[in-house]
N, C-alpha and C positions, 0 to 999 in steps of 0.2 A: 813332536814339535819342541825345537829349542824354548830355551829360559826367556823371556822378551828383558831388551836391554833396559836396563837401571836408569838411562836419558829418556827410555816411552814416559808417555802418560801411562798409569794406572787404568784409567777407564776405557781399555782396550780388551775387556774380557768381556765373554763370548754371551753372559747372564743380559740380561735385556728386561725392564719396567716402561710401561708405557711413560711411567711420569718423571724417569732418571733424567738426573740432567749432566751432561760430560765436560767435563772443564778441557775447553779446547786452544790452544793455543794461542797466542798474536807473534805471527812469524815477524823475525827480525829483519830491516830489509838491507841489511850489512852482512856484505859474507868476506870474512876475514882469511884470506888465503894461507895465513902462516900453520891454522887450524880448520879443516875443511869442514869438523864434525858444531864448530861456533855456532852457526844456525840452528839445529835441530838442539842445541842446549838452551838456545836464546829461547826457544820456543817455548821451554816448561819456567823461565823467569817470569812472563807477564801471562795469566793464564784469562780468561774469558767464561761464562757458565753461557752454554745456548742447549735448551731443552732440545734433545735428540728425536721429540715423540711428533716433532714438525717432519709429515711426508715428503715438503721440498725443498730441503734439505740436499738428497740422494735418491732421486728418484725415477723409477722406469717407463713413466707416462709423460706424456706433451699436457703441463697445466694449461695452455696458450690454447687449443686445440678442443673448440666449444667446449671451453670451462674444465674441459678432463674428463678424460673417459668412466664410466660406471662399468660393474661386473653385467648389467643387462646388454650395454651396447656392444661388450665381446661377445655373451652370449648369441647376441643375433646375429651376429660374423660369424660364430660357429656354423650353425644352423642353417645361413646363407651357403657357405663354404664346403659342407659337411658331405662326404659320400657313406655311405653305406658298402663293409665288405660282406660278401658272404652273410649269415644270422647270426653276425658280431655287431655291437655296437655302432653309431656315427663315428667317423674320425673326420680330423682332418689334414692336409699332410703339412709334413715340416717348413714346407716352402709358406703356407699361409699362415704361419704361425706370428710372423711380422704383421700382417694386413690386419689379423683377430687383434691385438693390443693399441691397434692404434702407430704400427712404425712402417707404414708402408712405403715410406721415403727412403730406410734405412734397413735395408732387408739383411743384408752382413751381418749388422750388429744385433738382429734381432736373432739370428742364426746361432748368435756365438752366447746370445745371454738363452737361449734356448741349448744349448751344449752343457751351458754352466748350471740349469735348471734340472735335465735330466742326468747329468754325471756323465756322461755319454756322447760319441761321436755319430753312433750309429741313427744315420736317418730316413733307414727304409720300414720305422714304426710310425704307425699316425700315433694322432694325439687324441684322444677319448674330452668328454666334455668334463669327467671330474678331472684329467689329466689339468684341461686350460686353468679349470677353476681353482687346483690346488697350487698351480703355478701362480697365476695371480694373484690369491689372496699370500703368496709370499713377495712377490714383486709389491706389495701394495701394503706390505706388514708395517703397521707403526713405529716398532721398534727398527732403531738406526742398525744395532748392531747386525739383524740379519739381513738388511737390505747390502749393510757392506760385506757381508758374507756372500753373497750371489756376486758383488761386483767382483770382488777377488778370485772366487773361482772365474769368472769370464777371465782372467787374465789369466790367469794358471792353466797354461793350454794343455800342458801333460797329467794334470788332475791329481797333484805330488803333494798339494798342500803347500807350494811354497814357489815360489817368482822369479825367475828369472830376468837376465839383461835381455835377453832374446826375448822374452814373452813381455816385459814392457816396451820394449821399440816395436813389437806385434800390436800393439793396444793402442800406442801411439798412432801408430800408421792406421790402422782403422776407425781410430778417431778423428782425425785428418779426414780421410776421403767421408765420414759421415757427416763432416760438417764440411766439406766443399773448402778444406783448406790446401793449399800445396806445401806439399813438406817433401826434400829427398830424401832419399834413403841414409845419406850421410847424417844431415840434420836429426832426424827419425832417431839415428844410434848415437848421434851426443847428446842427444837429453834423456834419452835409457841412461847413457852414464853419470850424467848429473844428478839423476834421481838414486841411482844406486852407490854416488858418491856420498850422498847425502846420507843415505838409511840403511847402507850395508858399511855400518862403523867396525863392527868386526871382519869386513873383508873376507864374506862367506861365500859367496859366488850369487847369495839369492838371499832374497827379504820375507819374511811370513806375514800371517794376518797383522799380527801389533803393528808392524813399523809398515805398513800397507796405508791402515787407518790413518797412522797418524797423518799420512802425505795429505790425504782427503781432510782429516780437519784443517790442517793449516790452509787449505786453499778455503774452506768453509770460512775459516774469521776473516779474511779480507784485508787483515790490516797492514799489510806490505804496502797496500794501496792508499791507505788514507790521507796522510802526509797534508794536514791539512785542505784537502780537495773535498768537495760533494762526495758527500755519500750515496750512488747511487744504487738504491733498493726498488726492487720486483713486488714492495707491499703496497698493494694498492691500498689499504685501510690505514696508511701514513697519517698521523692527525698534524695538520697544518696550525702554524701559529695564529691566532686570534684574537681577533683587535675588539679592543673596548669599550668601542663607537663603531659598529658595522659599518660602510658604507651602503649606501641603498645601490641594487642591481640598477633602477632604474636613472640614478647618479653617475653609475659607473658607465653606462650605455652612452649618458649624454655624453659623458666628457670623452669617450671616445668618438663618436660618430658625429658630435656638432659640425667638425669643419665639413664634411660629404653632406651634412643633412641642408646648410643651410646656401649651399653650392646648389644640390638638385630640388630644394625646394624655391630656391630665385628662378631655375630654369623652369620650373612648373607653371611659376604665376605669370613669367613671361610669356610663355607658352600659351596657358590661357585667357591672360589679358587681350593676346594677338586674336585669339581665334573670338575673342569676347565681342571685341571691337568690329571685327570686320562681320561677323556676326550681324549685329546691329544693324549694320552700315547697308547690308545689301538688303537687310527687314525691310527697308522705307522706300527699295527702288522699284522702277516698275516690272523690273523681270521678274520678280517675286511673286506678282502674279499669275504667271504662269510655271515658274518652276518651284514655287513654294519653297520649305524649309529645306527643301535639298540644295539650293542653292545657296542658302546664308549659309549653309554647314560646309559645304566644298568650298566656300572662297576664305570661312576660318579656316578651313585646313591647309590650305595653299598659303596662307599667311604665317602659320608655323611651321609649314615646311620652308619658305624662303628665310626663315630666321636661323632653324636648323640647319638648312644647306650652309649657312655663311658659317656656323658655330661650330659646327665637326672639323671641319678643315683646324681650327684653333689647339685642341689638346694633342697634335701629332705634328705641330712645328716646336720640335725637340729642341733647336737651338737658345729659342724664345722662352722656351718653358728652364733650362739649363742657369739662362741668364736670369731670371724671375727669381726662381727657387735661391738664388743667393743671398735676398735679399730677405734679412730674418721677419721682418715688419709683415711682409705679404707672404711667403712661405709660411709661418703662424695660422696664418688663415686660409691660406686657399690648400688643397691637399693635393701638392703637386704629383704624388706617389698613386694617385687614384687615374689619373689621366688617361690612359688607352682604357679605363673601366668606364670614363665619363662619354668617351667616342662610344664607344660600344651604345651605353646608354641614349645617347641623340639618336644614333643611327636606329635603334625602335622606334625613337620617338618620329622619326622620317618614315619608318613602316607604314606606323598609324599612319601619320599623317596622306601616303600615298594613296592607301585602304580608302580611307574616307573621301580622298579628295576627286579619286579616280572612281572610288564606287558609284558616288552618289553624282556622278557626273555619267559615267556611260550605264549606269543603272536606273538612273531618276529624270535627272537636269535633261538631255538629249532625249530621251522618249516623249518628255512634255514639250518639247519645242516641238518636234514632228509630227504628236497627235493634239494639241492643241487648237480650243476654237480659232477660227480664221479669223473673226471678230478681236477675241482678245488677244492673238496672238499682231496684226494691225496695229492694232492700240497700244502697244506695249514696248515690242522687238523687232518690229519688221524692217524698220529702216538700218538696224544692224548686218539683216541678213539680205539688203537689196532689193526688199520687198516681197522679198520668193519663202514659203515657207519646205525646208530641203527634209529631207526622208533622211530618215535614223543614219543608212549607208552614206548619205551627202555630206553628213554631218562629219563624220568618221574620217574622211578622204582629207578634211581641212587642214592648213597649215598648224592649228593649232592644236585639235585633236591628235592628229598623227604625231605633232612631235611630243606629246605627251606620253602617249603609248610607248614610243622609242626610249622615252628613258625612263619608264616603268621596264621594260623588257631589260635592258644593261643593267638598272640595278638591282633588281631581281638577280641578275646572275650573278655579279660584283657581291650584294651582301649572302649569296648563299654558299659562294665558295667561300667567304672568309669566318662561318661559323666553325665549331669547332673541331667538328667529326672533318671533312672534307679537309680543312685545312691542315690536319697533323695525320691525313692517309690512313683515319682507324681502320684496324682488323676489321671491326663491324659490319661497314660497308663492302657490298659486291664485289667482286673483282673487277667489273666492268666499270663502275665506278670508280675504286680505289686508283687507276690505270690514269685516270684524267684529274687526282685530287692532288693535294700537297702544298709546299708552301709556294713552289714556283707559281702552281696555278691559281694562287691566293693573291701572290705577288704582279701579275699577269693581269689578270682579271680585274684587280682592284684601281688599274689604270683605264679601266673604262668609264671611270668617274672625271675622264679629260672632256670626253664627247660627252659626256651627261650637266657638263655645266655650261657647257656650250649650245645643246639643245635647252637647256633653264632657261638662258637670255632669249633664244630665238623664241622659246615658248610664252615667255612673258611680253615681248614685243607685239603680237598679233594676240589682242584679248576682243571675243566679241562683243562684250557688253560696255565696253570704255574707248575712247581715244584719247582719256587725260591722261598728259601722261603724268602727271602724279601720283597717278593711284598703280603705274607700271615701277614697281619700287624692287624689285626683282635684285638690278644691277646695284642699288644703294647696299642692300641688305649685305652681296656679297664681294662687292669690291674691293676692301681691306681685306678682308681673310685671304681672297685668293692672291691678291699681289702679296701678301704676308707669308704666303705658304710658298707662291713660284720664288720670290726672293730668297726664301730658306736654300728649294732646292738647288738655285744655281749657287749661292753662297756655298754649299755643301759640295756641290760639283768640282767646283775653284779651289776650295782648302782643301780635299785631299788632291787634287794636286800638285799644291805643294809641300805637300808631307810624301818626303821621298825617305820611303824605309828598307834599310837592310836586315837583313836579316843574321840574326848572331849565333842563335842555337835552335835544332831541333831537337824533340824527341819524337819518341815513339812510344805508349805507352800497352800494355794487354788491357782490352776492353774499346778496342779503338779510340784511343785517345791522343790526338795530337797535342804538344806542348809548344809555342810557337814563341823566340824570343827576339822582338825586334830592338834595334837600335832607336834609342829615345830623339825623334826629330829634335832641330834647335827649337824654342820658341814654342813647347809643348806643353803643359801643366794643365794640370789634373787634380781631383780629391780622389782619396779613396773611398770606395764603394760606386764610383762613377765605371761607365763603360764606354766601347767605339764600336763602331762600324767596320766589318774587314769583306774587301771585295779582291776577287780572284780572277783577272782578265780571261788566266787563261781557262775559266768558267764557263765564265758571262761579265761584257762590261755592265752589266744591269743589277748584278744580284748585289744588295749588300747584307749581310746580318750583322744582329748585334751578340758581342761578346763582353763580357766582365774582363777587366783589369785585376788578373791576382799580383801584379806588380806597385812596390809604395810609392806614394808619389816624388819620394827624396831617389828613390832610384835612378842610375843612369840608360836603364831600358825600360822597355813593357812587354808585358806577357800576357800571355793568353792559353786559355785549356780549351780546345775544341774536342764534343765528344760527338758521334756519328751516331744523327738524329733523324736523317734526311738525304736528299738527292745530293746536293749542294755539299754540306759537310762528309759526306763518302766521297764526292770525289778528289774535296783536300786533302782528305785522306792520304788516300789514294797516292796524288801526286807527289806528296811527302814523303809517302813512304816508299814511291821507285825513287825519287832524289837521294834519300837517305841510305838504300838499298845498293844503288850503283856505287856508293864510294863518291863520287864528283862534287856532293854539294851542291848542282846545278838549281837551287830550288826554284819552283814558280815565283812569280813577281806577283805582290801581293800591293794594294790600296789603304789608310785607314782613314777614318772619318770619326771625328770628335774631338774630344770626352762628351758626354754627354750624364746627365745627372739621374739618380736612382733611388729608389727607398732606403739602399744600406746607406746613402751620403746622409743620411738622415741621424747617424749614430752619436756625431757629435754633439745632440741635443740632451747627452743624457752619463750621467757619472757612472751609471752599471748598464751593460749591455749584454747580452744573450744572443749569439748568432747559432741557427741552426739552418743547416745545409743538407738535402738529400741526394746522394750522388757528386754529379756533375755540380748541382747546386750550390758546393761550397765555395765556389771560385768566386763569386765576391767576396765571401768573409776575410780569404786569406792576403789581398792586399790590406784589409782593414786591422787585421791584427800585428801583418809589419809597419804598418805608421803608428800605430799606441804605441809598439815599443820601441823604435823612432821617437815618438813625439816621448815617450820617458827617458832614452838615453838623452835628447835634446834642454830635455827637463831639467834632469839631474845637471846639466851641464848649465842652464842656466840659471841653478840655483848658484853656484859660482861667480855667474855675471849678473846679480839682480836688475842692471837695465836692460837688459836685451829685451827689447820691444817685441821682435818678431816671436818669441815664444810668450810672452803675455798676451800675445792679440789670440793665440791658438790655444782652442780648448780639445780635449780629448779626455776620454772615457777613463772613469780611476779601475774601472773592472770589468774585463773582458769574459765573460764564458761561451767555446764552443763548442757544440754540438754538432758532429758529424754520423749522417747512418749512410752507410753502403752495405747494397746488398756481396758484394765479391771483395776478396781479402785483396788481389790484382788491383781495387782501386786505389789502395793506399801509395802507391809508388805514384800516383798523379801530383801528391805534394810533399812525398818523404822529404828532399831536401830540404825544403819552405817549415816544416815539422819539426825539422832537428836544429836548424837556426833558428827560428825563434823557442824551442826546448832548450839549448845553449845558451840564450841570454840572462844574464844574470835579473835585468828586468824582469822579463817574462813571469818569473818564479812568483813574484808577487800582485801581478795586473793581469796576466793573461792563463786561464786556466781552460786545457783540451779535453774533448770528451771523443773518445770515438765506438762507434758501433756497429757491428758487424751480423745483418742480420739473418743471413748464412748458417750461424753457429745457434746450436739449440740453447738456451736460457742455461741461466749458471744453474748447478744443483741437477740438469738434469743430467743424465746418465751418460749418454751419448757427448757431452762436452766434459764432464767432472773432470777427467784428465786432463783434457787441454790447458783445460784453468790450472792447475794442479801444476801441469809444465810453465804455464803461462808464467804464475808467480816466484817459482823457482828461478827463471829467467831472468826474469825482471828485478829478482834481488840482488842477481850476480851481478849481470851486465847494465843494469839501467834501461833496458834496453827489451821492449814488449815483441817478442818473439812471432808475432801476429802482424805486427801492422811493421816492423824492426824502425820503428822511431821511439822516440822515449816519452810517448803518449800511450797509455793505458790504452785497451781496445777490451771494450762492453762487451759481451754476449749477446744476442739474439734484440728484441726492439727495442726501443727506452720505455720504461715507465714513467710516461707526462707530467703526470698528479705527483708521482713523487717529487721526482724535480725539479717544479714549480713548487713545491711544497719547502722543500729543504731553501732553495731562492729565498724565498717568501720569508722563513725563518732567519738566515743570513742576514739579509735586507733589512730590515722592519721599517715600515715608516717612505723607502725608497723608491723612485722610479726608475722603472725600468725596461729600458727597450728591450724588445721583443721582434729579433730579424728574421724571416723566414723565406728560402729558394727553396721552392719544389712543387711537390703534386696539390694541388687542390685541395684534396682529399685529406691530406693533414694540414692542412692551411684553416680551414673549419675547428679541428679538435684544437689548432693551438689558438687560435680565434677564442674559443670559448672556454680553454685554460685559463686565459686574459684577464678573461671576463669574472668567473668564478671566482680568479685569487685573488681579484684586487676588489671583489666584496667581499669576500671572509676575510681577508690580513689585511692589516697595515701598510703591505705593499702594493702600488698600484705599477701593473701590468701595461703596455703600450706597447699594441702589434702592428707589425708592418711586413708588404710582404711584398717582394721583387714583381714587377712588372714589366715586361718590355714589348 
C-alpha cells in the first residue's frame, strides 16, 4: 500500500481504541475550479473532534427497526433458517444471510457486505453459527476504523486492497437501487468521477483505505450543510431549551383547546337544556300515564334531534363559513378550522339522538299504548286515537310511525357510508364490499339527506299526542339552515359558471400526478392557503372535489397538484394524460368553484411558521411560501415608499420553515420548479427555510446510504444543487426526528409563537399534536397546531 497523501488526516491508521476520538473534517462548501484538489485542503483547515466509539456513526444494522437488532435475534434467524448437512454442523445458506441481520429488504447489499466479510466470492459454502457470530460481532465492532474496513472492502470488488472508478460507480449504483433511488448509468459514472476527482490528487487510477475514510468523514460532519439552517439530528436524547417559569401542561391544554372546548360545550348545554325541558313538559301530561318515563325521554330526544338536524347543515355552508373567518373579532373565537370535525361531531349526537328517540318509542311507548289498561288508556289518549285502542302492527302502519322508520332507514345508510373505512374504499373491507364503497358512493348517498328532511317536516306534522301547533316546532328549528345551505348551493351552482377557465399548462408527473394550470378568471382573489372545488363534466356534472391552490395569490394563474386517490381523480388522469399523449392539447373542460378558506389561511396569525406536508400534502404550503416571499419583495419595496397603505394593512410571517417527507424520490419533480424559484430569491435566503425528506433512503450513518450522503455532499458543494431531490433544497435521509426539531425551534425561538401547519395522515397529526403540547410546556416557546381539513 502506498504512502497516504500529506493533505489526509492522520487519523486514518488502521490502530483502533474504543475511547479515540478522530479529528474529522468540516468540508468546505466552495469548490474552486482553477484548483480541483481546494476542497479536500479546505477540509484539514477547520477540523471537528466526534468520538469514533459511537456505533451510528457507520453502521450495519437498521437502528429504526425495533430499536436494533441484538446478537440473540440473529441467533434465532439462524436456528429458524438453519439446515443440517450430512453430521456437519447447522448452516445456513448465503441467500439468508441478509434475512439473519435484519436486511431483508436489501438482499444485494447484504450479499456484497457478506463477499467483503468472508474475502471471498464463492457462495456454495453455508455459514456455520460461529461463522454469523464472528461476522457480527465485527459488523457491530465499536471501533470506527474496522467498521470502515468491511465497508472498503464491500467496494473493492477485485479484493486488490484499493478502489477503483469502476468499483465506486459499482457501489453507487447499488446504493441507488437499495435505497429506491433512480440514477443512470451516466449519472452513476459522473459522480465516480467527482469522487475520484477529489481523492485521486496523484492521478493514480485508484484510491486506498486513507483517502476512502476521509470521503466518509466529511460526509459524517455535515457541515456543507449548515449554512445557518436547523441542524437536523437523529438524537432523540437532544436536551431542549428550558424555561424559568414551566408552564403548566394543564395551561397549555387550555389555551389550545378553549376555542373547541367552549363551542362543544354550548352545544352540550343546549342539547340538554332541550331534552331537559321537554323532558319536563311531557312529566305532567296525561300520556305519562300510560307510557311513563319512556315517553318524556323520546320527546327530549326528538327535541335535540330537531335542533341538531337544523345545526349540521351550518359547518359545511363553506361559502358562509369563508366569509366569517375573515373577520379577526369572530374567527378569534370560533375555530373555524375544526368545522367538518364539528359536523362529524352533531351527526353522533343525531345517532344518539335517533337510538333513544326510536328505541324508546318502538321499544316501550307503542307496546304501552297496545297493552294498556282499557280504563286508563280512555282516560288518558283515547280520543287521540278515535277512541280505538290499535295493536302494536296498527300502530306501525301510521303516517307517523312509518315515516319515522323511513328516515331512520336513509340515514342509517347516508351516515354509514360516510365513515371512514367505506368512504376511502379501505383494503380492510371485503371485496364485496369494497365494490359498492368510495367517495362517489359517500358523495351519492349523503344526498339522501334531501328526502330525509322532507320526511322530518311530514313527520313532525301528524304528532299523536298534540294538535298545537306550537309545540310542532320542527320547521322553526330548521328553516334558516336549510334556505342557508339550498342558497349556498345554487349560489355555488351560478359562480362557477361564471368562471370560465382555460387552461394554460399541463403536466404529467411519475407517481400519477397531475399538474393543472388554469388561467386566472377576471374578478378572482384568493389568500393563500385557501383552496376550490374542480369538476370535470366530462366525469360527472355532479362530482366536485376540493383541491389546494399551490398558486400566490399576486399570480396571473392557479394551480393545482391532483394525485390519484380515487375513481374520480384516475379518471382525470387519465383524460390528461391521452390529451397530453396525442400531441393536440384537446384537454377536457374543466369547472371551478371558490376559493374557499382553510387552516393554512390561518398562517398569517403568526411571525414564525412551520409547514409540514406528507406527500401530496405539501400543496397548500407551497402557494404559502410564494406569497411571504412576495409579501417580502413587496416589503422591501415599500420600505421605499413608507405610505403605501396596501402593504401596511398586510401582515406575513417574519419565518417560514418547511418540512416536506415523501416517501419516492419521483415526488420531488411535483414542485422542482416552485423549489428553485423560490431557492433563487434573494429573499428566501433569510424568511423562508426548506426541509425535505426522503423516507425511502435508510438513515444517515447507515451503511446502505453512507455513500449517497457521501455523493450527496460532494454534489451539493460543486453545484448547489442536491443531487436527490436536483433543487437546491437539501434532502434528509430516511424520517425526521420530531423532538429534535421542535427542540432546536424551541431553542431558536425562545419566548415565540408559533404556528404549527400540518397535511397528512392522522397518524402523525397526534405525535405532532403532542410535540405542541410538550414543547410549549418545557420552553419558552409556545407551539400552536393546526391541521388541514376538508
Amino acid at each position: 500500500m502506498e504512502a497516504q497523501p500529506a493533505s489526509l488526516s492522520p487519523s486514518s491508521s488502521s490502530s483502533c481504541s474504543t475511547n479515540d476520538n478522530i479529528m474529522l473534517p468540516s468540508f468546505s462548501p466552495v469548490w474552486i475550479e482553477s484548483d480541483k484538489t481546494e476542497p479536500l485542503q479546505a477540509v484539514n483547515q477547520e477540523e471537528a473532534s466526534i468520538p469514533m466509539s459511537d456505533i451510528g456513526l457507520l453502521r450495519f444494522m437498521d437502528l429504526t427497526a425495533n430499536g436494533g437488532m441484538r446478537w440473540e435475534d440473529v441467533e434465532d434467524w439462524f436456528d429458524l433458517l438453519s439446515i443440517t448437512l450430512g453430521q456437519t454442523e447447522s448452516v445456513i445458506k448465503w441467500s439468508d444471510f441478509g434475512l439473519c441481520i435484519g436486511m431483508k429488504q436489501s438482499q444485494e447489499f447484504a450479499n456484497q457486505l457478506l463477499r467483503a466479510l468472508r474475502k471471498s466470492k464463492d457462495r456454495n459454502f453455508g455459514i456455520t453459527k460461529a461463522e454469523l457470530q464472528s461476522y457480527w460481532s465485527r459488523m457491530t465492532d465499536p471501533c470506527f476504523n474496522s467498521r470502515m474496513q468491511i465497508f472498503f472492502d464491500m467496494c473493492d470488488r477485485n479484493m486488490e486492497g484499493r478502489i477503483t472508478e469502476i468499483d465506486i460507480k459499482q457501489t453507487i449504483t447499488l446504493g441507488a437501487t437499495t435505497n429506491k433511488l433512480f440514477l443512470t448509468p451516466e449519472e452513476a459514472e459522473d459522480y465516480a468521477a467527482l469522487v475520484m476527482e477529489l481523492l485521486d490528487t496523484e492521478k493514480r487510477g485508484y484510491i486506498e483505505l486513507p483517502q476512502f475514510e476521509t470521503l466518509i468523514k466529511m460526509n459524517l460532519s455535515k457541515a456543507s450543510f449548515s449554512q445557518n439552517h436547523l441542524s437536523i439530528r437523529h438524537d432523540p436524547y437532544h436536551n431542549f431549551d428550558q424555561v424559568q417559569e414551566p408552564n403548566s401542561r394543564i395551561n397549555i391544554l387550555f389555551r389550545t383547546y378553549w376555542r373547541r372546548a367552549w363551542i362543544v360545550l354550548l352545544w352540550l348545554i343546549i342539547c340538554s337544556a332541550l331534552f331537559t325541558w321537554k323532558f319536563l313538559q311531557y312529566r305532567h301530561r296525561a300520556a305519562f300515564q300510560v307510557m311513563g318515563y319512556c315517553l318524556s325521554s323520546a320527546k327530549g330526544a326528538a327535541e335535540t334531534l330537531k335542533f341538531n338536524m337544523a345545526l349540521i347543515l351550518l359547518p359545511v355552508c363553506r361559502n358562509t363559513i369563508t366569509w366569517l373567518r375573515r373577520n379577526r373579532s369572530i374567527n378569534s373565537i370560533i375555530p373555524f378550522n375544526d368545522t367538518i370535525n364539528f359536523h362529524k361531531l352533531i351527526a353522533g349526537g343525531i345517532v344518539v339522538g335517533v337510538i333513544l328517540h326510536g328505541g324508546c318509542h318502538l321499544a316501550c311507548d307503542l307496546p304501552r299504548i297496545s297493552d294498556s289498561d282499557h280504563v286508563i288508556f280512555g282516560q288518558t289518549i283515547a280520543a287521540r286515537f278515535g277512541y280505538h285502542q290499535p295493536s302494536y302492527f296498527e300502530i306501525l302502519t301510521t303516517k307517523e310511525v312509518a315515516s319515522g322508520i323511513g328516515m331512520v332507514i336513509l340515514m342509517a345508510i347516508a351516515f354509514s357510508l360516510a365513515t371512514r373505512w367505506p368512504r376511502r374504499g379501505s383494503p380492510s373491507l371485503p371485496n364485496s364490499v369494497r365494490n359498492v364503497t368510495g367517495y362517489n358512493t359517500f358523495w351519492y348517498s349523503h344526498h339522501l339527506l334531501i328526502p330525509v328532511y322532507a320526511l322530518l317536516i311530514f313527520h313532525s306534522i301528524f304528532l299523536f299526542l298534540t294538535n298545537n301547533v306550537t309545540e310542532k316546532t320542527t320547521l322553526m328549528y330548521i328553516a334558516i339552515p336549510v334556505l342557508l345551505y339550498t342558497g349556498e348551493r345554487v349560489f355555488r351552482a351560478i359562480r362557477s359558471g361564471f368562471y370560465e377557465v382555460e387552461m394554460s399548462k399541463v403536466c404529467i408527473y411519475r407517481g400519477k400526478v397531475l399538474s393543472l394550470k388554469l388561467h386566472k378568471p377576471k374578478g378572482f382573489k384568493y389568500l393563500s392557503g385557501m383552496y376550490i372545488f374542480i369538476q370535470c363534466p366530462q366525469i360527472s356534472p355532479f362530482e366536485w372535489h376540493p383541491f389546494s391552490l399551490t398558486s400566490g395569490p399576486e399570480d396571473d394563474y392557479l394551480s393545482v397538484h391532483i394525485r390519484t386517490a380515487g375513481d374520480w381523480s384516475y379518471q382525470i388522469y387519465s383524460l390528461f394524460q391521452e390529451a397530453t399523449l396525442s400531441g393536440l392539447n384537446n384537454y377536457p373542460k374543466v369547472h371551478i368553484d371558490g376559493p374557499y378558506g382553510a387552516a393554512s389561511q390561518d398562517h398569517i396569525k403568526y411571525d414564525i411558521i412551520v409547514l409540514i406536508g406528507l406527500g401530496i400534502g405539501a400543496t397548500p404550503f407551497i402557494g404559502i411560501l410564494k406569497d411571504i416571499v412576495n409579501s417580502a419583495q413587496n416589503s422591501s419595496h415599500c420600505d421605499r415608499h413608507s405610505g403605501c397603505r396596501e402593504c401596511s394593512s398586510r401582515k406575513s410571517p417574519l419565518k417560514a420553515y418547511l418540512f416536506w417527507v415523501t416517501r419516492e424520490q419521483s415526488s420531488f419533480e411535483w414542485f422542482r420548479d416552485i423549489m428553485k424559484e423560490l431557492s433563487n430569491s434573494k429573499e428566501k435566503q433569510s424568511i423562508v427555510e426548506m426541509h425535505s425528506f426522503l423516507t425511502s433512503v435508510y438513515q444517515e450513518g447507515d451503511a446502505r446510504s453512507v455513500l449517497i450522503s457521501a455523493i450527496q455532499a460532494l454534489h451539493y458543494a460543486k453545484n448547489g444543487i442536491d443531487f436527490v431531490s436536483r433543487t437546491p433544497v437539501r434532502t434528509h435521509f430516511s424520517r425526521p426526528n420530531w423532538s429534535s426539531i421542535f427542540s432546536e425551534l424551541a431553542c431558536r425561538h425562545r419566548g415565540a409563537r408559533i404556528g404549527v401547519f400540518y397535511c397528512g395522515a392522522s397518524t402523525l397529526a397526534k405525535e405532532l399534536q403532542g410535540m405542541c403540547t410538550k414543547f410549549s410546556s418545557k420552553t419558552s416557546a409556545r407551539f400552536v397546531f393546526h391541521k388541514e381539513n376538508y
